[in-house]
C-alpha positions as CSV (number, residue, x, y, z in Angstrom):
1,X,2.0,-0.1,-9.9
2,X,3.9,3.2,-9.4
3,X,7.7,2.8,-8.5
4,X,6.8,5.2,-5.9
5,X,6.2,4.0,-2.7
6,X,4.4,4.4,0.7
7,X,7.3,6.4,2.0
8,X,7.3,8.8,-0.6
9,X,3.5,9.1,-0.1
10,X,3.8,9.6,3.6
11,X,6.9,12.1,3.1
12,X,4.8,13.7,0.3
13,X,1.7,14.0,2.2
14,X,3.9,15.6,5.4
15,X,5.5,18.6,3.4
16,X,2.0,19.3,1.1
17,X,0.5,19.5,5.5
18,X,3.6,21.3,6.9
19,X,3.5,23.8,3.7
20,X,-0.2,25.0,4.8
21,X,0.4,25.1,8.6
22,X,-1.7,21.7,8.8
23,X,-0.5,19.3,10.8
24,X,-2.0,20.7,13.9
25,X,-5.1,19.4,12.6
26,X,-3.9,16.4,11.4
27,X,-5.1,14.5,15.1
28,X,-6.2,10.4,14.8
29,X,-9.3,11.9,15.5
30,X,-9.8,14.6,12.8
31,X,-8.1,12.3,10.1
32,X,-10.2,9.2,10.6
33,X,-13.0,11.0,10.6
34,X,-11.7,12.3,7.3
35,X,-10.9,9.3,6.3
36,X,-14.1,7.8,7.2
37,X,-16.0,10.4,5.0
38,X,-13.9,9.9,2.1
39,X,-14.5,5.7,2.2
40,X,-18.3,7.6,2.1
41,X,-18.3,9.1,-0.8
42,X,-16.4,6.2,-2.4
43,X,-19.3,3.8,-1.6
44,X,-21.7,6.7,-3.4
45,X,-20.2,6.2,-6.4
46,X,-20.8,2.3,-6.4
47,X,-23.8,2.6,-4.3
48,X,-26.3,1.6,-7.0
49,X,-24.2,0.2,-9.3
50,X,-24.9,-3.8,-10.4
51,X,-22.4,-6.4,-9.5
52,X,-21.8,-6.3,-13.3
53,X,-21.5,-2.3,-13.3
54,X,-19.2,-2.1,-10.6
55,X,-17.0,-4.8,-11.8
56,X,-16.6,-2.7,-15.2
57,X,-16.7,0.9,-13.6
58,X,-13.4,1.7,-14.8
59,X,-14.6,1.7,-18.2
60,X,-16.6,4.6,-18.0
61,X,-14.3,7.5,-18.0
62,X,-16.0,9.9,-15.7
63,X,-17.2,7.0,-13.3
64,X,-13.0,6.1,-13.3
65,X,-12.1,9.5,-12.8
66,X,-14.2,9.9,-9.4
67,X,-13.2,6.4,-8.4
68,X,-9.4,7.4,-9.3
69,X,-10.1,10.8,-7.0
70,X,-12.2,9.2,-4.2
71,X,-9.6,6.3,-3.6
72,X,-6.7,8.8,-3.7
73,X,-8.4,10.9,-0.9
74,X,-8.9,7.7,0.9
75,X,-4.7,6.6,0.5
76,X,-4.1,10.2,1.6
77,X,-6.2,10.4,4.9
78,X,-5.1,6.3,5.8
79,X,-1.5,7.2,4.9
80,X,-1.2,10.4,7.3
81,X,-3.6,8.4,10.2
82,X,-1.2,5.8,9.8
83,X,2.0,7.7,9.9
84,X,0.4,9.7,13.2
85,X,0.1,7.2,14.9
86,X,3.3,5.1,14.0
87,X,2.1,2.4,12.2
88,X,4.1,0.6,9.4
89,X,1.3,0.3,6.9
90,X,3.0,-2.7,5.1
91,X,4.2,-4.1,7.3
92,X,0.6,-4.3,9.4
93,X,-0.8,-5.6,6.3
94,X,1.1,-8.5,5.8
95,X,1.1,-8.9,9.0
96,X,-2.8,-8.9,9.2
97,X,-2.5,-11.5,5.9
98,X,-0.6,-13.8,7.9
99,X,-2.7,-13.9,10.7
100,X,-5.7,-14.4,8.0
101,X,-3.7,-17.5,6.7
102,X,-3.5,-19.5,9.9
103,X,-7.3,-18.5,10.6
104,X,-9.0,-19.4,7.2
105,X,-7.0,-22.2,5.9
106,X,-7.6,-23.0,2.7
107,X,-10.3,-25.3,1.6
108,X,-12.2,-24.4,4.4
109,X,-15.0,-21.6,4.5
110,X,-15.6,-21.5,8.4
111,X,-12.9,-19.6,10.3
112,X,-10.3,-21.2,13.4
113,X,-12.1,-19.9,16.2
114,X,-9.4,-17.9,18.7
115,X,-9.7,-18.4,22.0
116,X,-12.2,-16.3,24.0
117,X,-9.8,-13.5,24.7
118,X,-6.8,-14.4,22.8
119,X,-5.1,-12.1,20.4
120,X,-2.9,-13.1,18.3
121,X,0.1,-10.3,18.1
């Protein structure tokens, strides 16, 4: 892991928009769109891969470069979606992980049901 973090990211990401007059463009809309076509082209590159190829894709070196590329565009777009809308990525995430905690317990493989309704927040 980089010692870089998400806020340099996000303040990285807001000066390389800002720089090329950007940001108006930069909607949820446009930029989950974007982002949605980048998780695209991702799942090319893994598309027809075995379970056994996928697992060792890193090990080719121009397979690894794409994936390297494709998963970079996909940190970028969730990054600038995320700091659109105000959302603490980190924070949403562990967040998320706790809620995934309470419903799949371990040693169980069928889900808590929530009530009908019920969000947990």
């Amino acid at each position: 892991m980089s010692e870089r973090d998400l806020v340099d990211l996000r303040d990285a990401l807001r000066a390389f928009a800002a720089a090329r007059d950007w940001d108006s463009y930069h909607t949820p809309k446009n930029l989950v769109m974007a982002l949605s076509a980048e998780v695209g082209e991702l799942t090319d590159l893994f598309q027809w891969l075995t379970p056994d190829e996928a697992k060792n894709a890193m090990k080719d070196p121009e397979l690894a470069w794409n994936v390297r590329d494709e998963l970079a565009d996909v940190m970028h777009y969730l990054t600038r979606l995320a700091d659109k809308l105000g959302v603490d990525l980190v924070e949403a995430a562990f967040a998320k992980i706790e809620r995934n905690e309470r419903r799949f317990p371990t040693g169980s493989l069928t889900p808590v049901p929530l009530e009908k309704g019920y969000e947990e927040r």
